[in-house]
C-alpha positions as CSV (number, residue, x, y, z in Angstrom):
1,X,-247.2,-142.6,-36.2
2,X,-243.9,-144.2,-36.6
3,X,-244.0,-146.4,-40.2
4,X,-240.5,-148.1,-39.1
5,X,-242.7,-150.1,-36.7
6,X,-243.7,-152.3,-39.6
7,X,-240.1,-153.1,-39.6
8,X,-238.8,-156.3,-37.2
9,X,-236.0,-154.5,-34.7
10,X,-232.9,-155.6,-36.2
11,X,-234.8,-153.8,-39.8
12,X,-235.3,-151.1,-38.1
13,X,-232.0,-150.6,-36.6
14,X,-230.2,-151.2,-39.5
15,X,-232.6,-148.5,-41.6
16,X,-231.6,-145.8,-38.5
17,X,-227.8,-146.8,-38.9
18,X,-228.2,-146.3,-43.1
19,X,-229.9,-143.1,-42.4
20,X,-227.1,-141.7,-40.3
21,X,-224.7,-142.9,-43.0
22,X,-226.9,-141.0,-46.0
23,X,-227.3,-138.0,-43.6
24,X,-224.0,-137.2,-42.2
25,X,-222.3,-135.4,-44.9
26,X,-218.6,-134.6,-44.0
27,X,-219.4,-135.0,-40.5
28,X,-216.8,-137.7,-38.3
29,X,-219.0,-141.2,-37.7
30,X,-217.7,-144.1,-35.9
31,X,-218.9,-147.3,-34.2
32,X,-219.0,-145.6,-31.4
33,X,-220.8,-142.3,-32.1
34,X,-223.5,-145.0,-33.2
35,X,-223.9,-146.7,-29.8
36,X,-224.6,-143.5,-28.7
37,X,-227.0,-142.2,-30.6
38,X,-228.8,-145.5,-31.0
39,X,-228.1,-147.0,-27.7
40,X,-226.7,-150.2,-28.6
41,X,-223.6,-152.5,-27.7
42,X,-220.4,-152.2,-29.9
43,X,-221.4,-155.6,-30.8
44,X,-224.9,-154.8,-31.9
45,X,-223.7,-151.9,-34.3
46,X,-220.7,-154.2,-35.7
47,X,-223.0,-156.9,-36.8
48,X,-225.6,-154.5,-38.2
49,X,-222.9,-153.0,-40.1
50,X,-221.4,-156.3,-41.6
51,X,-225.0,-156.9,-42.4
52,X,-225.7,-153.9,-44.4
53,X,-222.6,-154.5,-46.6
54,X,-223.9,-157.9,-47.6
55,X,-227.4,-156.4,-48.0
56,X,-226.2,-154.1,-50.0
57,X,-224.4,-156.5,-52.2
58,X,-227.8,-158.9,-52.7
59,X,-229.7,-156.1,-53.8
60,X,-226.6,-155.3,-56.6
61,X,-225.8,-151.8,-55.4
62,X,-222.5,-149.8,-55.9
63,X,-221.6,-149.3,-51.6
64,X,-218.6,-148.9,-50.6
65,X,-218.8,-149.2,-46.7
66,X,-215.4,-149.8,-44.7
67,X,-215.3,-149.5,-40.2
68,X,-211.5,-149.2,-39.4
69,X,-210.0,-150.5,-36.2
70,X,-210.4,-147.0,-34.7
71,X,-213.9,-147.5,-35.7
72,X,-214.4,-144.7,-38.2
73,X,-217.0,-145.3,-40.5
74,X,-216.0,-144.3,-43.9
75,X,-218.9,-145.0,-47.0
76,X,-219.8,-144.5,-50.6
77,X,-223.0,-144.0,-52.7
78,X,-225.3,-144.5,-49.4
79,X,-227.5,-142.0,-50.7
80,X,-231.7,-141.3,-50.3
81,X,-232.1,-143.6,-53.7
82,X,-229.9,-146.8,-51.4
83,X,-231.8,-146.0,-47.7
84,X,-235.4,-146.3,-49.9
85,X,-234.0,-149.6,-51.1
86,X,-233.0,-151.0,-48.4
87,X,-236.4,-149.6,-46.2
88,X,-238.6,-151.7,-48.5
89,X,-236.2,-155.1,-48.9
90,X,-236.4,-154.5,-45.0
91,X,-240.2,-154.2,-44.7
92,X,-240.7,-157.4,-47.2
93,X,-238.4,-159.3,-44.7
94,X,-241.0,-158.5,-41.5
95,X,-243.5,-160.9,-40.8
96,X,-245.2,-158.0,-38.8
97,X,-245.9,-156.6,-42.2
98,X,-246.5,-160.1,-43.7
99,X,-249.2,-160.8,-40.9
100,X,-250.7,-157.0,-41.6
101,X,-250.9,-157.7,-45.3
102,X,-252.9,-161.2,-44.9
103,X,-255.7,-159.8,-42.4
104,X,-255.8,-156.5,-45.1
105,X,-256.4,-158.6,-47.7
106,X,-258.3,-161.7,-46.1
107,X,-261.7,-162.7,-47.6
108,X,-262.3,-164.2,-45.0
109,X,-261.1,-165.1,-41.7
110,X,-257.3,-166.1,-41.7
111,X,-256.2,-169.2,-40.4
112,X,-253.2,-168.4,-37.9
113,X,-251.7,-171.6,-38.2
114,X,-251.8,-171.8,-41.9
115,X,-249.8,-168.4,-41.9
116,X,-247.8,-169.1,-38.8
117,X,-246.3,-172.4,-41.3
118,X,-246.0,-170.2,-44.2
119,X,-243.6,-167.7,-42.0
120,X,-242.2,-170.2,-40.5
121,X,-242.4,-168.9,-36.7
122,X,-243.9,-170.4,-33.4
123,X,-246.9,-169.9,-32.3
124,X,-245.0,-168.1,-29.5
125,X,-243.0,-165.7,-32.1
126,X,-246.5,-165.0,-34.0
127,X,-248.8,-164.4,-31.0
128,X,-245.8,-161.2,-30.5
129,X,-246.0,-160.4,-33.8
130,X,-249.7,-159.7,-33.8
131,X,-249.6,-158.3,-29.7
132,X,-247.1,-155.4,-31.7
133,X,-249.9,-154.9,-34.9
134,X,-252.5,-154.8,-32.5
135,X,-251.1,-151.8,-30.5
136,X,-250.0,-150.3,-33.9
137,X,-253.3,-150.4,-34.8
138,X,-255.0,-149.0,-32.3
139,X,-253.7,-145.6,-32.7
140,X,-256.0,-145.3,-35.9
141,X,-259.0,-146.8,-34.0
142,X,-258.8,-150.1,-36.0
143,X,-258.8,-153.8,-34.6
144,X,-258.3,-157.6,-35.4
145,X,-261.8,-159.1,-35.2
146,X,-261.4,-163.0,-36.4
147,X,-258.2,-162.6,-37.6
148,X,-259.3,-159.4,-40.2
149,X,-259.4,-155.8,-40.2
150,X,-262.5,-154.1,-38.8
151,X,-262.9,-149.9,-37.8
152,X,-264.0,-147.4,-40.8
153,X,-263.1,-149.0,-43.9
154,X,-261.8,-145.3,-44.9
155,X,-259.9,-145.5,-41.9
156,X,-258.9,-148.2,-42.7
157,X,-258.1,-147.9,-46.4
158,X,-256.2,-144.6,-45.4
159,X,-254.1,-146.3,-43.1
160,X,-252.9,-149.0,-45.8
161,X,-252.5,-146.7,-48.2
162,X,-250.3,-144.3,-46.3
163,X,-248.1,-147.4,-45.2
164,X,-247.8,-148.3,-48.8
165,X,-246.9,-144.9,-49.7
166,X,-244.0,-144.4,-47.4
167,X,-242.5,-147.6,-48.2
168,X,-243.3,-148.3,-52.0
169,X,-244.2,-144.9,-53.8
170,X,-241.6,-144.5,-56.6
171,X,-239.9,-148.0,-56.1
172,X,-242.7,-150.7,-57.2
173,X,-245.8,-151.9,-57.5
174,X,-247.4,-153.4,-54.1
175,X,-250.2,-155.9,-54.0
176,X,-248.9,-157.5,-57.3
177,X,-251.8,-159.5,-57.8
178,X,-254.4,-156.4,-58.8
179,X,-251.5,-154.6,-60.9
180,X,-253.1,-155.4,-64.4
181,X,-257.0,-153.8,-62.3
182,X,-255.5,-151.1,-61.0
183,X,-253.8,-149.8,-64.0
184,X,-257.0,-150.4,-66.0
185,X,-258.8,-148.1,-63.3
186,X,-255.9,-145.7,-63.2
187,X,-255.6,-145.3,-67.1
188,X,-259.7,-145.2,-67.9
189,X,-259.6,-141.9,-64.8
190,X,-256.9,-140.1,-65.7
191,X,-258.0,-140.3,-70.1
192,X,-261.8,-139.7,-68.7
193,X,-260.0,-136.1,-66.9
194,X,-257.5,-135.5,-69.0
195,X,-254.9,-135.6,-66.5
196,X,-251.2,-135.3,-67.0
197,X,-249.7,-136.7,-64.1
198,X,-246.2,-136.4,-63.1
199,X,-244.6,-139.2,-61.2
200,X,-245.3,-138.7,-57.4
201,X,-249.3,-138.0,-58.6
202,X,-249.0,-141.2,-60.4
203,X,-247.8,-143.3,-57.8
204,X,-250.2,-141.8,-55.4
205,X,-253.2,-142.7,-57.6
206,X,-251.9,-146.6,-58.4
207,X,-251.3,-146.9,-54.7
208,X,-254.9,-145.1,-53.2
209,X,-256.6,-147.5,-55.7
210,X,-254.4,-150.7,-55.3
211,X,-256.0,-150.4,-51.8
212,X,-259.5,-149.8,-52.8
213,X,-259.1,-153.0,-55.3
214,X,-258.0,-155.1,-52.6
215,X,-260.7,-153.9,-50.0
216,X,-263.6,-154.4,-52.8
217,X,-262.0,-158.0,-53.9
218,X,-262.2,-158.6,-50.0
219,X,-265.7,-157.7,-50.0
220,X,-265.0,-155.0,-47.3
221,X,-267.4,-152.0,-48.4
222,X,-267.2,-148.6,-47.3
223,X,-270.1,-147.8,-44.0
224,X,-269.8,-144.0,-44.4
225,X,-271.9,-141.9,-46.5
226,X,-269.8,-138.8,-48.5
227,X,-271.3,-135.7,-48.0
228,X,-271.1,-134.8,-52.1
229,X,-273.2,-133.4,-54.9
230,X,-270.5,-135.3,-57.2
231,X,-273.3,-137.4,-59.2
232,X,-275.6,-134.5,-59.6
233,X,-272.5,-131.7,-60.7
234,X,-271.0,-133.9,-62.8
235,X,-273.2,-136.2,-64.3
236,X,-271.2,-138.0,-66.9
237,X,-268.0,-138.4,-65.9
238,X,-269.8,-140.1,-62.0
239,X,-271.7,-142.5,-64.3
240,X,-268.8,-143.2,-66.6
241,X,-267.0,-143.9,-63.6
242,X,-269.7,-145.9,-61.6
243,X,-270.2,-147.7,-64.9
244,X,-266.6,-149.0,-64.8
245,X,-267.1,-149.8,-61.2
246,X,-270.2,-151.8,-61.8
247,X,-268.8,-153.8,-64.7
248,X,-265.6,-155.0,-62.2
249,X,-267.2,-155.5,-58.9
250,X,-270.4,-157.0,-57.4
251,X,-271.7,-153.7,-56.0
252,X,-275.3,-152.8,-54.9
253,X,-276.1,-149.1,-56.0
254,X,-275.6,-147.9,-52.1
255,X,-272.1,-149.1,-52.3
256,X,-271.4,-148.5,-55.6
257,X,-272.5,-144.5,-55.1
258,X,-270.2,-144.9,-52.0
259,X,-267.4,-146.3,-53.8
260,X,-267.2,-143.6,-56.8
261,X,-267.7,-140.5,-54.0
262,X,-264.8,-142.0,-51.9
263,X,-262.9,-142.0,-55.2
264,X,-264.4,-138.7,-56.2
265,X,-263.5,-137.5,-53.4
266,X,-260.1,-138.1,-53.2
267,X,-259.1,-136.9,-56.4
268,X,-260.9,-133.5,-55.7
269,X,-259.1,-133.1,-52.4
270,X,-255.1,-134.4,-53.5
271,X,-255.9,-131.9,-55.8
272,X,-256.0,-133.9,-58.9
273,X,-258.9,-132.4,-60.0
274,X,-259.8,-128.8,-60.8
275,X,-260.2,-126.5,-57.3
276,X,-264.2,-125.9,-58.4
277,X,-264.2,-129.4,-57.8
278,X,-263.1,-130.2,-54.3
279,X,-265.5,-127.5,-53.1
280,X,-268.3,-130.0,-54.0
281,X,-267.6,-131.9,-51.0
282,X,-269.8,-130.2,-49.2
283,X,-268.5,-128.7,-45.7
284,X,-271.1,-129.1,-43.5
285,X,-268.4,-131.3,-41.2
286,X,-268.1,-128.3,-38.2
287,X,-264.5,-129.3,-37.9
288,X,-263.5,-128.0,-41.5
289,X,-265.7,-124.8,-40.7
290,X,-264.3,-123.7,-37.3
291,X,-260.6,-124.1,-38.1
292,X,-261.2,-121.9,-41.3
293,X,-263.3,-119.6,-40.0
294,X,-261.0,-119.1,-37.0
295,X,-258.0,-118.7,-39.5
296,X,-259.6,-116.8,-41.7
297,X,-260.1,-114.1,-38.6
298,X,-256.4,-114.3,-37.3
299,X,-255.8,-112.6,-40.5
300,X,-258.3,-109.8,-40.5
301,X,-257.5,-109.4,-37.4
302,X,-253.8,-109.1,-37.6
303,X,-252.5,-105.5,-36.7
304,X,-249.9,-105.9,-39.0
305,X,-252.8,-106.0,-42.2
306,X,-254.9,-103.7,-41.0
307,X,-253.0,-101.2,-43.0
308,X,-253.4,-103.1,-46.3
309,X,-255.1,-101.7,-49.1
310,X,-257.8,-104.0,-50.7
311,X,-257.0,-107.1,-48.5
312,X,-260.5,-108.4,-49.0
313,X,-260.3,-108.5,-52.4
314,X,-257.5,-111.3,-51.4
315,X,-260.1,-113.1,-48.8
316,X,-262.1,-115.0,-50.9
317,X,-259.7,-117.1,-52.5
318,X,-257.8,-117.4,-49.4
319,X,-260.7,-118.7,-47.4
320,X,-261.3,-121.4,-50.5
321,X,-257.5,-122.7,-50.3
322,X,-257.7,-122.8,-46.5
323,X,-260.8,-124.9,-46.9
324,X,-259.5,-127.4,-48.9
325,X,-256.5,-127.8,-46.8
326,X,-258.6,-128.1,-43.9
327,X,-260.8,-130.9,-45.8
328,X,-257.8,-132.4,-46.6
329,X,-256.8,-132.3,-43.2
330,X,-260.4,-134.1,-41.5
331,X,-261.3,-136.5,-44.4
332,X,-258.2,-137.3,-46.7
333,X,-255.4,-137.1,-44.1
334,X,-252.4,-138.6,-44.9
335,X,-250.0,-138.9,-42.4
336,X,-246.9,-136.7,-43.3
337,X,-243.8,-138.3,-44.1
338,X,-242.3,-135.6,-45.7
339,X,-242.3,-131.6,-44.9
340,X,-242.0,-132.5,-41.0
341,X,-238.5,-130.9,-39.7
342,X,-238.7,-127.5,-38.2
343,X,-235.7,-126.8,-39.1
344,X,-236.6,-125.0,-42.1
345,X,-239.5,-123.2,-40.6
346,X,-236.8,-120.1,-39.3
347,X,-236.5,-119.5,-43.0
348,X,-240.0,-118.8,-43.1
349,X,-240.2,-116.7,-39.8
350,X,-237.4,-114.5,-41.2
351,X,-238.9,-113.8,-44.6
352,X,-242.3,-114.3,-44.2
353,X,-242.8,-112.8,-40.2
354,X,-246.5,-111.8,-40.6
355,X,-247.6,-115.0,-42.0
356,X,-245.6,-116.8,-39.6
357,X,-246.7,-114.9,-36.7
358,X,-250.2,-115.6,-37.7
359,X,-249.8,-119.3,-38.3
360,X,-248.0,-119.7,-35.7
361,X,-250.0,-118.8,-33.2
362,X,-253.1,-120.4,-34.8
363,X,-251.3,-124.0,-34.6
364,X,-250.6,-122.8,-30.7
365,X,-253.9,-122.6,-29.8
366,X,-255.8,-125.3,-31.9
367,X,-255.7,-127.3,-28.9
368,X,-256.9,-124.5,-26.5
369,X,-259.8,-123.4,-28.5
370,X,-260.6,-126.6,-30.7
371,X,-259.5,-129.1,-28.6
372,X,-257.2,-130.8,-31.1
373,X,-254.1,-132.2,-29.7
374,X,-251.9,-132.6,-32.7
375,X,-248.6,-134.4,-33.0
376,X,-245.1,-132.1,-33.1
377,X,-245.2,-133.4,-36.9
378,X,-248.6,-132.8,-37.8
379,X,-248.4,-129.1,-36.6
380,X,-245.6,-128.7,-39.0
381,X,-246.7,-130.3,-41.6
382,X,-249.9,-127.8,-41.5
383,X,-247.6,-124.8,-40.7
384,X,-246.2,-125.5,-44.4
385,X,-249.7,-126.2,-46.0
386,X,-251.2,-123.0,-44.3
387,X,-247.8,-121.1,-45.5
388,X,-247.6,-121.7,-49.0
389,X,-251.7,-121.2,-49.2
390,X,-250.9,-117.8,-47.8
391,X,-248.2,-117.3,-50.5
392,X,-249.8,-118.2,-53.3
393,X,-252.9,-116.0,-52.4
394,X,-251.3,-113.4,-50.8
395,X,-248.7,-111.4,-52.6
396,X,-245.7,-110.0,-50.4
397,X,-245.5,-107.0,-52.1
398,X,-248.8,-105.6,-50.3
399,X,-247.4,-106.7,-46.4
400,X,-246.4,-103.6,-44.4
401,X,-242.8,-105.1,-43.9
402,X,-241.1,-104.0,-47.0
403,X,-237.2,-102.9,-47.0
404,X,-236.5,-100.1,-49.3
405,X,-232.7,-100.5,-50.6
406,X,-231.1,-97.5,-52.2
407,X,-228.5,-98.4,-54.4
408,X,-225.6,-95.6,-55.6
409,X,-222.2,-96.5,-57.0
410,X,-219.3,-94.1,-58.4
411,X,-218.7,-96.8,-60.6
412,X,-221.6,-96.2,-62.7
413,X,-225.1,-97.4,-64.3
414,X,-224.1,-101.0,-65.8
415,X,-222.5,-101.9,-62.2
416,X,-225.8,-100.5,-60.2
417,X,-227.7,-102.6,-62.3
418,X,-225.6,-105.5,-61.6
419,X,-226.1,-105.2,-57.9
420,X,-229.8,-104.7,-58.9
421,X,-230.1,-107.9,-60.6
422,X,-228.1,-109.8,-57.9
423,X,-230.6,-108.5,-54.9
424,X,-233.4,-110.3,-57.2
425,X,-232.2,-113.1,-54.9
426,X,-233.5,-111.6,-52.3
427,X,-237.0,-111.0,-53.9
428,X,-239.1,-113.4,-51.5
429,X,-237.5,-111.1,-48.5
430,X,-240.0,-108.1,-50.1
431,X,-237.5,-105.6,-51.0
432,X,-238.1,-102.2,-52.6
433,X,-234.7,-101.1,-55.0
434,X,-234.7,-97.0,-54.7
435,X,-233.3,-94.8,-57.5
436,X,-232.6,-92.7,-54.7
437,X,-232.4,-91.8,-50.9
438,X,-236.3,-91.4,-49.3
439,X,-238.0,-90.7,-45.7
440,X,-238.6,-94.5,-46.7
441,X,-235.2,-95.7,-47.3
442,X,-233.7,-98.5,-44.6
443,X,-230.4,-99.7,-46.3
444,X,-228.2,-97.4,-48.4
445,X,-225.6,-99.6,-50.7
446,X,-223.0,-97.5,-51.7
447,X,-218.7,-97.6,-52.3
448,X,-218.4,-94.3,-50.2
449,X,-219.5,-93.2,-46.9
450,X,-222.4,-90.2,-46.3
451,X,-222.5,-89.1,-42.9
452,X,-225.4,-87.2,-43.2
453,X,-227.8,-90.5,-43.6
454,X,-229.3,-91.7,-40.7
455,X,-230.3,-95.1,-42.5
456,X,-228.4,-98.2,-42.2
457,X,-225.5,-98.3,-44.5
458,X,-223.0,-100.9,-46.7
459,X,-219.8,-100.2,-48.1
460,X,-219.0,-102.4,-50.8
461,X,-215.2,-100.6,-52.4
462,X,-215.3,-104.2,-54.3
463,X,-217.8,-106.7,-56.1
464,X,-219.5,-108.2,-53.7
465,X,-218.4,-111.8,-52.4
466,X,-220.3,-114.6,-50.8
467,X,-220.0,-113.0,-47.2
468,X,-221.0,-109.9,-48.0
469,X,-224.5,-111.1,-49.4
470,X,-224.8,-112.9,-46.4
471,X,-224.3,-109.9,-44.3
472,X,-226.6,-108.0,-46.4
473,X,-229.4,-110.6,-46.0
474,X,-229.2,-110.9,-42.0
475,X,-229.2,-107.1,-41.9
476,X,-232.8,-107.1,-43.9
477,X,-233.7,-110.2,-41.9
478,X,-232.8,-107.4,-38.6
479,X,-235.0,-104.6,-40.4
480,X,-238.0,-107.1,-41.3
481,X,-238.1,-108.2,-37.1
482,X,-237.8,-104.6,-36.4
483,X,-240.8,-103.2,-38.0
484,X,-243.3,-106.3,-37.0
């Protein structure tokens, strides 16, 4: 899903036009490179530019932004911290939003023509605005009954909170009106588990239960039973927990038990919690267990590990991480915002080419095999997740691909142990340094030339400069492809 259609059009256009500006480095942009890309009239682009400037200047910020009579674009200080900025002045200005907001929070059924006078819009205007939310909504399976949210409420909490978090996490507080409950929740958790939470865990929390306050004060209760042993495992601090949760809200027991396991539940699985923890959600949901299982035999099966010593010994925890992304994944998904370009996934082929072989090729045939037709962005997002589970549980060093460097200067011990030091750079790329030449050897770094080697070999008569360490890194890159 596409956040930016909580923005109104000319929002959104102007958001694209400030991302272009943050993005394009030293690169040439003009008025015209923009109609372009974005498919708009001179016109269009001109006035959205004149308009940023002046937005810029409400909200106090430091822009320099100047369109010559060629058209060149030339600008200062648009950076991330500015587009964030200006995204969520944006979203406040959309009555889209506004109109989402109301039914999210209504206790009842909202009066369209009480809100339709407070946004000051026809009922023409407004009947739009809601025909766009409805269609929004759908893709999550929710709908407008009487003028109010109704679907799964965690569907439905989920949604909201992943459209707060795009737009509001790090900036400010949303939902203003619960601020002073939701930082007397968030305080009593993280003192009751000792946590230590840096700023993005933080936000996260305030934001997941800014939602769960409004839906409770809305008297929209969760209709799903969790699947936990959370009240039995950990007696004191569920009761401490439903005890602050009774004392706040009108709850029967069956939602309070509800309420405390959702919460439970997603603090075990964003991994706020210890590990041991998340595996008490109990994975009986056949989803979590196929797409681990079938994971978990790509990589016993995988030619390239038969080979390894003690592999299993690895397995267990492997299996354990894999589950709790996959849990992550089909109860506590949160549509990825972040870690979504695939650009950076050749980095990962090239150093990692077993792992990204394996995951690869999973993701490829989810949809054959499980029948789960995940977005371009949700595939990568889970190529990430599954590749940094695999190298935290799996250390390189034990994969078949190694490159075994030989390193031998005339110039001496202090200056081979120089170029040692500087190959640590390479380190993730699974090198092996050699005091000397081996059946094993694959690059031989030297300042003279040995004819009698059959290995690849470097000549470096000088220190090493920026191009040579390049060349040196696409030749391991060339060895690593070679032997998987």
């Amino acid at each position: 899903m596409n956040f930016n259609d909580f923005l109104e059009e000319d929002g959104r256009f102007k958001y694209y036009i400030l991302e272009l500006l943050a993005n394009k480095g030293n690169s040439y942009l003009s008025v015209g490179k923009l109609m372009d890309i974005l498919f708009l009239s001179k016109y269009k682009v001109s006035n959205y530019l004149r308009e940023i400037k002046a937005d810029c200047h409400t909200l106090n910020m430091d822009v320099q932004l100047t369109i010559y009579e060629s058209g060149e674009i030339i600008c200062e200080n648009i950076l991330p911290r500015e587009v964030r900025l200006l995204r969520l002045h944006y979203l406040k200005q959309s009555n889209l939003f506004k109109i989402f907001e109301a039914y999210l929070c209504a206790k009842s059924e909202v009066n369209n023509e009480y809100l339709m006078t407070k946004l000051y819009v026809g009922q023409t205007k407004f009947y739009q605005y809601r025909s766009e939310l409805i269609k929004l909504l759908e893709e999550r399976q929710i709908k407008i009954v009487k003028n109010r949210l109704q679907g799964k409420e965690e569907n439905i909490r989920l949604f909201a909170f992943e459209v707060y978090y795009y737009f509001y996490n790090g900036i400010e507080w949303p939902l203003e009106e619960n601020k002073s409950e939701v930082k007397e929740i968030s305080v009593f958790v993280s003192q009751l588990f000792r946590l230590s939470l840096a700023p993005t865990k933080k936000s996260k929390l305030d934001l997941f239960l800014s939602v769960q306050v409004v839906r409770l004060k809305a008297q929209n209760f969760l209709n799903t039973e969790l699947q936990t042993n959370f009240q039995e495992k950990y007696f004191d601090q569920w009761n401490r927990v439903a005890l602050f949760f009774r004392r706040n809200f009108q709850l029967s027991e069956e939602f309070l038990r509800k309420e405390v396991d959702f919460l439970f539940s997603f603090l075990g699985i964003q991994e706020y919690l210890a590990k041991e923890i998340a595996i008490n959600i109990e994975t009986s949901d056949e989803r979590i267990e196929a797409v681990t299982a079938g994971l978990m035999k790509a990589v016993e099966e995988s030619h390239y590990l038969q080979s390894v010593e003690n592999l299993h010994s690895y397995l267990p925890e492997l299996e354990m991480a894999l589950r709790r992304v996959n849990q992550k994944l089909f109860t506590f998904y949160i549509e990825p915002t972040t870690f979504i370009s695939e650009e950076q996934i050749t980095f990962f082929e090239e150093s990692y080419p077993i792992f990204h072989e394996i995951i690869y090729h999973f993701l490829e045939s989810m949809h054959r095999k499980y029948g789960y037709d995940f977005s371009d962005e949700k595939k990568t997002n889970l190529y990430y997740d599954y590749m940094f589970v695999f190298l935290d549980q799996l250390p390189v060093d034990i994969l078949p691909d190694k490159v075994y460097i030989c390193i031998d200067f005339s110039q001496g011990y202090a200056y081979v142990r120089y170029i040692e030091k500087m190959l640590g750079y390479f380190s993730n790329l699974n090198i092996v340094i050699e005091k000397k030449v081996t059946s094993h050897t694959d690059i031989y770094i030297s300042d003279f030339l040995d004819f009698s080697l059959i290995c690849e070999q470097i000549i470096w008569k000088n220190p090493p400069i920026a191009l040579d360490w390049e060349r040196l890194g696409n030749i391991i890159i060339k060895i690593k492809g070679e032997k998987v």
